[in-house]
C-alpha positions in Angstrom: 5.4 -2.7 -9.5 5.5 -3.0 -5.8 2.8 -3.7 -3.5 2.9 -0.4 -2.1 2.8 1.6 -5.2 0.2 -0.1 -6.2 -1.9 0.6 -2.8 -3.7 3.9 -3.3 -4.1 5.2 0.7 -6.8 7.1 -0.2 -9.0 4.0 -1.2 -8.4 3.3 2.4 -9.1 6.4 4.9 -12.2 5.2 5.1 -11.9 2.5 7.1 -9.9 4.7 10.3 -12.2 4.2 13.0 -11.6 3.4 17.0 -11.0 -0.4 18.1 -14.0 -1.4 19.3 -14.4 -2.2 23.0 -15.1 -6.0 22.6 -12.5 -6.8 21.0 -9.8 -4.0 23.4 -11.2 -5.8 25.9 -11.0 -9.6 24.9 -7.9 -10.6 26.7 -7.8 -13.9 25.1 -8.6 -15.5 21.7 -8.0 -19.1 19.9 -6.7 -19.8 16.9 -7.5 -23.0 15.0 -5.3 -24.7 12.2 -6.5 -27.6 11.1 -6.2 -29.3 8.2 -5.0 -31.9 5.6 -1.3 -31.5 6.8 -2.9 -32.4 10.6 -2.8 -36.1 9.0 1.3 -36.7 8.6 1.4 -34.3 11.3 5.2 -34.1 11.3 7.8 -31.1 11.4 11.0 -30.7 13.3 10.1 -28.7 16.5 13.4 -26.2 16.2 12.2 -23.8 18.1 10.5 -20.5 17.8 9.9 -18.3 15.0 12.0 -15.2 15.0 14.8 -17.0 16.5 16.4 -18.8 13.9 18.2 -17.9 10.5 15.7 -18.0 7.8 17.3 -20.3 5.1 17.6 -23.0 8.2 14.4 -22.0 9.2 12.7 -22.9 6.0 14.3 -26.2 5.3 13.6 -27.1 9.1 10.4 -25.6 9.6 8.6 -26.4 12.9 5.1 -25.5 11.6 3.8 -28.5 10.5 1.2 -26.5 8.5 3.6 -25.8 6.5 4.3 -29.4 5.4 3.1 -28.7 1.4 6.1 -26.2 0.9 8.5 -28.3 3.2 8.6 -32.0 1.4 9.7 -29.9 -1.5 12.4 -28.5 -1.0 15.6 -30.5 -1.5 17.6 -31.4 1.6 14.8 -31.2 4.0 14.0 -33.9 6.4 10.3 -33.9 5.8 10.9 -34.6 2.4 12.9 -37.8 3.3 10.2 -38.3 5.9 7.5 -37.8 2.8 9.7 -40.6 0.7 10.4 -42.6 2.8 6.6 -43.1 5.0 4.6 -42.1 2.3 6.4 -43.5 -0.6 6.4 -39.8 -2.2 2.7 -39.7 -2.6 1.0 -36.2 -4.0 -0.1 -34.2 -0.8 -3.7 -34.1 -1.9 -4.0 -38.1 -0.6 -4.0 -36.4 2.8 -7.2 -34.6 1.9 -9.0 -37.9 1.4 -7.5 -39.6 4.5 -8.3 -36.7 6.9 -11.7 -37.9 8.3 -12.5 -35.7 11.4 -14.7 -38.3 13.0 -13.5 -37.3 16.6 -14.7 -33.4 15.9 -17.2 -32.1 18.3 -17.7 -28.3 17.8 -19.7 -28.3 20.8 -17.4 -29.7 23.3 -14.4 -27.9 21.9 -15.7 -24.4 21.7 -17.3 -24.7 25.3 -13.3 -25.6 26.1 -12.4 -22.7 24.3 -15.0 -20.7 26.5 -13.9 -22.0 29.7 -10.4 -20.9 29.5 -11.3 -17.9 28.8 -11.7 -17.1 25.4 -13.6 -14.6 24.0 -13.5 -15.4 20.5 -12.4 -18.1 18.1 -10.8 -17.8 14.4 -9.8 -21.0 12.4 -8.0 -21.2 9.5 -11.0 -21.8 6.6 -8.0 -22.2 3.9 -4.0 -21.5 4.9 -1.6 -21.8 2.2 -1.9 -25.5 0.6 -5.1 -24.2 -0.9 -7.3 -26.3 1.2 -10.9 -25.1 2.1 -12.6 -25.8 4.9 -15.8 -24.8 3.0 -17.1 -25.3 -0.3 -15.8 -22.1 -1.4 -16.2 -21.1 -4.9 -13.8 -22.4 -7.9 -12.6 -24.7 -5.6 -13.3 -27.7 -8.1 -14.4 -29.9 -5.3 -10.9 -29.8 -3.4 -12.8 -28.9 0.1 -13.7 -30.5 2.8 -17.4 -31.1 2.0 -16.6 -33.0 -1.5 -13.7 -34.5 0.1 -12.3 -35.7 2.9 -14.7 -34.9 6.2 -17.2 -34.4 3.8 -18.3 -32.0 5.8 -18.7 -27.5 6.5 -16.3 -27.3 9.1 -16.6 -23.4 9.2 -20.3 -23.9 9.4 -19.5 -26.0 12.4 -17.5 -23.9 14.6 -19.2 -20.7 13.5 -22.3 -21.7 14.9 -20.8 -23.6 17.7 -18.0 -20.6 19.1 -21.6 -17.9 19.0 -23.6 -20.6 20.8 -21.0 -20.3 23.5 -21.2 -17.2 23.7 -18.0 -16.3 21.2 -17.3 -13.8 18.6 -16.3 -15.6 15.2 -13.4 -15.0 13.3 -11.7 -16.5 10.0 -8.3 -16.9 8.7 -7.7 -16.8 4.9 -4.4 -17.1 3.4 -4.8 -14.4 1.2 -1.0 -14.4 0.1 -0.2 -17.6 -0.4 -2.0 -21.1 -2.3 0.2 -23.5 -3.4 -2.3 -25.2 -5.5 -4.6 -22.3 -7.2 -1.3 -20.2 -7.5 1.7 -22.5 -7.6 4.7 -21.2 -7.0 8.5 -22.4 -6.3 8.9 -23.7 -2.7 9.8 -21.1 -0.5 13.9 -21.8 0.6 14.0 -18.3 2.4 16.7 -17.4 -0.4 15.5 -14.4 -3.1 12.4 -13.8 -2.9 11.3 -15.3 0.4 7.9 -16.0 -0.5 7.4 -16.1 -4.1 4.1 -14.1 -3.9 1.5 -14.6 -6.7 0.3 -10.8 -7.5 -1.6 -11.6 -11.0 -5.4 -10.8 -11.5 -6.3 -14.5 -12.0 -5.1 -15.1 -8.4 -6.5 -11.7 -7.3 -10.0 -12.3 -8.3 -9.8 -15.5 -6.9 -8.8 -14.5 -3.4 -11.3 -11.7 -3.4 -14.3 -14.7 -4.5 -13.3 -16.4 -1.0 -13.1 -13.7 1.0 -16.9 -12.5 -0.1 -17.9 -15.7 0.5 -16.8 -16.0 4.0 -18.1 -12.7 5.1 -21.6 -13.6 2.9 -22.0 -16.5 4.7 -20.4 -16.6 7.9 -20.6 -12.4 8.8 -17.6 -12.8 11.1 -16.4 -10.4 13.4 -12.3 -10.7 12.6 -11.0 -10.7 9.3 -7.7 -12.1 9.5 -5.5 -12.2 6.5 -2.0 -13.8 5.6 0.9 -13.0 4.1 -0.6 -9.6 1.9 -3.2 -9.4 -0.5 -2.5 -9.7 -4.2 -1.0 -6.5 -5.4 -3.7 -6.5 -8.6 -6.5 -5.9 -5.9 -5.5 -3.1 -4.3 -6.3 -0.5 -6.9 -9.5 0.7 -7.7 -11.7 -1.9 -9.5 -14.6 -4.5 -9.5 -12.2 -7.0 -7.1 -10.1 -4.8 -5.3 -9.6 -4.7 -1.4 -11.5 -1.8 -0.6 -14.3 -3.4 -1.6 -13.5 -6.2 0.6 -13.4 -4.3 3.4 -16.8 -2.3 2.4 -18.3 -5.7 2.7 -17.0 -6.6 5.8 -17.6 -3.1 7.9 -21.4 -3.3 6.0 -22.0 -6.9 7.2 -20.6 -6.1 11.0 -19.8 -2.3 11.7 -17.8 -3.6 15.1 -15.9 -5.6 13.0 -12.0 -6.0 13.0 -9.6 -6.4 10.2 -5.8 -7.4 11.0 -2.6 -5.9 9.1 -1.4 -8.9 6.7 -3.4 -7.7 4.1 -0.5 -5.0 3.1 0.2 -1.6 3.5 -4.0 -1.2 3.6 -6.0 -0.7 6.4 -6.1 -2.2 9.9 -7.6 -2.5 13.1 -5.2 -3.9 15.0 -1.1 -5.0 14.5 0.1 -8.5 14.8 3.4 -10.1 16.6 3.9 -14.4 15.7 6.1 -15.8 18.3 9.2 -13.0 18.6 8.7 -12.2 15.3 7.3 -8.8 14.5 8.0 -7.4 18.4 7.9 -3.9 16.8 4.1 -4.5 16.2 3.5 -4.1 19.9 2.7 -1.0 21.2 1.3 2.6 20.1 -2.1 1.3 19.3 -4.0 -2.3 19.3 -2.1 -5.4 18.8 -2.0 -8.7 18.5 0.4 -11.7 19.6 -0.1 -15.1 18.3 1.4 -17.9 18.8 0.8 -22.1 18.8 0.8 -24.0 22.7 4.2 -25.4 21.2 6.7 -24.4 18.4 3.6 -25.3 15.6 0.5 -23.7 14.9 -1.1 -27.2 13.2 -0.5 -30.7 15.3 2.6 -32.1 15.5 3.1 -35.5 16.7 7.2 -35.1 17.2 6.2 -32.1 19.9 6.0 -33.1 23.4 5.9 -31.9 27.2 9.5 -30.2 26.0 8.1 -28.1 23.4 4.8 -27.0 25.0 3.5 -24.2 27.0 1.9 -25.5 30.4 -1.3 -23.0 31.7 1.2 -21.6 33.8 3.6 -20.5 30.9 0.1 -19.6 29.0 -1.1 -17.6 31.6 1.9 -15.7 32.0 1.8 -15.1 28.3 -1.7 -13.7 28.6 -1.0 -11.2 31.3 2.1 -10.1 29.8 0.4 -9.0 27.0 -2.6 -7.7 28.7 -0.3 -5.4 30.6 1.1 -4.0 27.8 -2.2 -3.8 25.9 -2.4 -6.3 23.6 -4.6 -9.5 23.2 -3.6 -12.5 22.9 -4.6 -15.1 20.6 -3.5 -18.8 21.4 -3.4 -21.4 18.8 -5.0 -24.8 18.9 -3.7 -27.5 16.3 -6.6 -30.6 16.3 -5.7 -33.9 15.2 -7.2 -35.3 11.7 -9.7 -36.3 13.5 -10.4 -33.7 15.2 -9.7 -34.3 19.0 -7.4 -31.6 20.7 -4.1 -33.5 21.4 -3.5 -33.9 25.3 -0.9 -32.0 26.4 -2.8 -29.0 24.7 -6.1 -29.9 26.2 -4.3 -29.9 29.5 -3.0 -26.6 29.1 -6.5 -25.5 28.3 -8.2 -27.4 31.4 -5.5 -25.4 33.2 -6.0 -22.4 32.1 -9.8 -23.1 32.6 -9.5 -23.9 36.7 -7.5 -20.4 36.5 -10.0 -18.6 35.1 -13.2 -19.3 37.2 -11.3 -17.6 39.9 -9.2 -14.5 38.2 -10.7 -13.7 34.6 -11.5 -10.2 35.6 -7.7 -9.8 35.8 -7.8 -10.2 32.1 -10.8 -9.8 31.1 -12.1 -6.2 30.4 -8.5 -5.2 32.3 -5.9 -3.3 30.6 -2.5 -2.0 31.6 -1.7 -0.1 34.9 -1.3 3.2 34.9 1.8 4.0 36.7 3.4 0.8 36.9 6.1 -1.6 35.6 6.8 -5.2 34.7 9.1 -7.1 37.3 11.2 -10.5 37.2 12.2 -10.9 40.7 9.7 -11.7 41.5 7.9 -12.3 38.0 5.0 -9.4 38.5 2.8 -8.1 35.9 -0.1 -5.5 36.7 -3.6 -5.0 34.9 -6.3 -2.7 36.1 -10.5 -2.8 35.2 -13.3 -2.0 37.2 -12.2 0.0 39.9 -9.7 -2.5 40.7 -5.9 -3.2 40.5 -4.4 -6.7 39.5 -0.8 -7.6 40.3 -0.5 -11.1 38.3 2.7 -12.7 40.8 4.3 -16.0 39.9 5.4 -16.7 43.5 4.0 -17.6 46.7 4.8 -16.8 50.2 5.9 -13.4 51.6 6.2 -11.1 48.6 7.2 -7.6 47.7 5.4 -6.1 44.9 7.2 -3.2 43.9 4.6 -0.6 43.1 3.0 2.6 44.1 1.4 2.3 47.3 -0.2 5.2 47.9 -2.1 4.1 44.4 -3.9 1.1 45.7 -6.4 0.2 49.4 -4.0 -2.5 50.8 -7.0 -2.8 53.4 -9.0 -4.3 50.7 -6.3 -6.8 48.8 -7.5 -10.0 48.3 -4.5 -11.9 50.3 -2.7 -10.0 53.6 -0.9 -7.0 52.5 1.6 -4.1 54.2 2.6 -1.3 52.2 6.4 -0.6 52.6 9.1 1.0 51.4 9.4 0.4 47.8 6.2 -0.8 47.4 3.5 -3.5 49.0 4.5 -6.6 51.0 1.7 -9.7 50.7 1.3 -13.0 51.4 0.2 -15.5 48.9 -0.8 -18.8 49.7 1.0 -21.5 48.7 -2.0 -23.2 47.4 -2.5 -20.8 45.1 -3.1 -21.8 41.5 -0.5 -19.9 39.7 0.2 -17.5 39.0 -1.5 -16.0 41.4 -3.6 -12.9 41.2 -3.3 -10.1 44.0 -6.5 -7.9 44.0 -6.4 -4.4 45.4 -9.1 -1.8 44.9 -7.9 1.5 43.5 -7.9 4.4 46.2 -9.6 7.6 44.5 -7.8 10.7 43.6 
């Protein structure tokens, strides 16, 4: 049968409730993915998802995390690459060569803090089956028996709430190559080859109780559905997932990969799944570059600068959505410098405009512009017009709706909207603050 006939809806009216305000209100959150993949490191940087033809797309896949399904399929360059650096060596070697001696939770979660982030979700196990704690029938392929030898979910739990954080985890719940092996996924018949069984069910649903046991996070994010032989009624189903989670944090959010479930929020992964955004909380997500894990082939080509990130954040918060940015560590766990410098950037941004983001939503009344590059949020009392462009500036808008006596740069309401002056030393893009006149 197919997933949706075997959901039961009423299993899941329960769970309707409003989005709480912390996490409406976020503006920004990281993603990790890390791994044993983060050791060859190495996928061809094509270009976006949701841009490409699927088949080409598979057998050229720019997410290095997805390395595993990649070296076998027939054709693919990673799989020469695989042969030809690694001599064809079994993927689990890069479990036992991934060390993580570089990884400081602390220094990388107050990062995380400083450019703004309001909460921080890491993959604890993506599809090669890989744990990033010693999860149950696991067999000792973790990364505290092997590897780092080490809890890395311990690590940046404590470390992201130290800084002041919410905590979330990632769980492929749809996919693991190893526990549930399956052909490699070519993007012909059935695109992902999804194991459905009860084995593989009761498995999934043993993590997932772990993680919220032990870590109570605040965001459950799942992957690629649930297996279809949870969602009925029954000692492992879903619903009793999500019982769990709501019982061990009642603000809690869930995402809406499980299946045709329950969620608190939608989700959009590069320009895939646009749809998603819009007529209730979403999510974008998307890596600094074209991968989510490292990848050494990316450079300064392939990556967002904090100006292309920022821009990328208020987009979204206009439209109300949050966004959450993806980190991709090394194997040894240092954040790769062109990422780090998009971070540091968005940082230096953020001591001086986070409000605009932060606790802001969309304008009411307003709309997006591209000449010049204009996108407005509102919070507080106030009014943000988030301008990529300096000098003497026309932001088309309503202004009879704002105090141009109190903008935070010179400003002369005009025909067509309000005329300011932005410095040129600026850090961009700049924010233009007005306080909102009262009806």
């Amino acid at each position: 049968m197919a997933a949706h006939e075997l959901s039961r809806p009423e299993n899941y009216q329960r769970f309707v409730r409003p989005t709480p305000d912390w996490f409406k209100e976020s503006g920004l959150g990281i993603f990790i993915h890390w791994g044993a993949y983060s050791v060859p490191a190495w996928a061809e940087p094509i270009g976006e998802l949701g841009t490409i033809e699927k088949r080409y797309w598979f057998a050229h896949n720019p997410y290095a995390e997805w390395y595993f399904n990649t070296i076998r399929i027939d054709g693919a360059p990673a799989r020469q690459h695989q042969l030809e650096v690694y001599g064809g060596a079994p993927y689990d070697d890069f479990l036992d060569q991934w060390r993580a001696e570089a990884f400081d939770p602390a220094e990388m979660t107050a990062l995380f803090r400083r450019a703004g982030a309001q909460f921080v979700v890491p993959t604890t196990k993506h599809h090669d089956g890989i744990t990033l704690w010693n999860a149950p029938r696991t067999g000792g392929r973790n990364t505290v028996h092997r590897g780092p030898k080490r809890d890395l979910i311990d690590d940046l739990a404590n470390a992201t709430r130290a800084n002041g954080m919410r905590f979330g985890v990632y769980y492929s719940t749809g996919l693991d190559w190893h526990a549930a092996p399956t052909p490699p996924i070519t993007g012909e018949g059935d695109e992902f080859h999804r194991p459905g069984d009860e084995a593989y069910a009761r498995f999934a649903y043993d993590h997932v109780m772990d993680l919220i046991d032990r870590y109570r996070p605040d965001i459950l994010w799942g992957d690629i559905g649930y297996p279809s032989a949870g969602y009925p009624d029954g000692p492992f189903s879903l619903a009793n997932v999500f019982d769990r989670f709501y019982a061990s944090t009642p603000d809690g959010v869930v995402n809406d990969r499980f299946g045709p479930t329950h969620w608190d929020f939608r989700t959009s992964e590069y320009q895939q799944g646009r749809e998603n955004e819009g007529g209730g909380m979403w999510q974008s997500c998307r890596g600094i570059g074209y991968s989510f894990g490292y990848n050494q082939l990316e450079d300064a080509s392939h990556y967002m600068d904090s100006r292309a990130a920022l821009k990328e954040l208020a987009d979204i918060v206009s439209r109300g959505g949050n966004f959450l940015l993806d980190v991709g560590p090394k194997a040894d766990g240092s954040i790769p410098e062109l990422q780090r410098r998009c971070l540091e950037g968005m940082a230096d941004w953020m001591a001086l405009n986070a409000r605009a983001v932060q606790g802001a939503g969309p304008a009411t009344g307003t709309a997006p512009s591209e000449k010049p590059w204009v996108r407005w949020t509102e919070g507080g009392g106030n009014r943000y017009a988030v301008v990529d462009a300096t000098g003497p500036v026309l932001l088309p808008c309503d202004a009879d709706a704002v105090d141009t006596d109190s903008a935070s740069v010179p400003a002369t309401a005009e025909p067509g909207g309000v005329r300011v002056e932005i410095p040129v030393s600026t850090p961009a893009p700049a924010v233009v603050v007005f306080r909102l006149r009262r009806g």
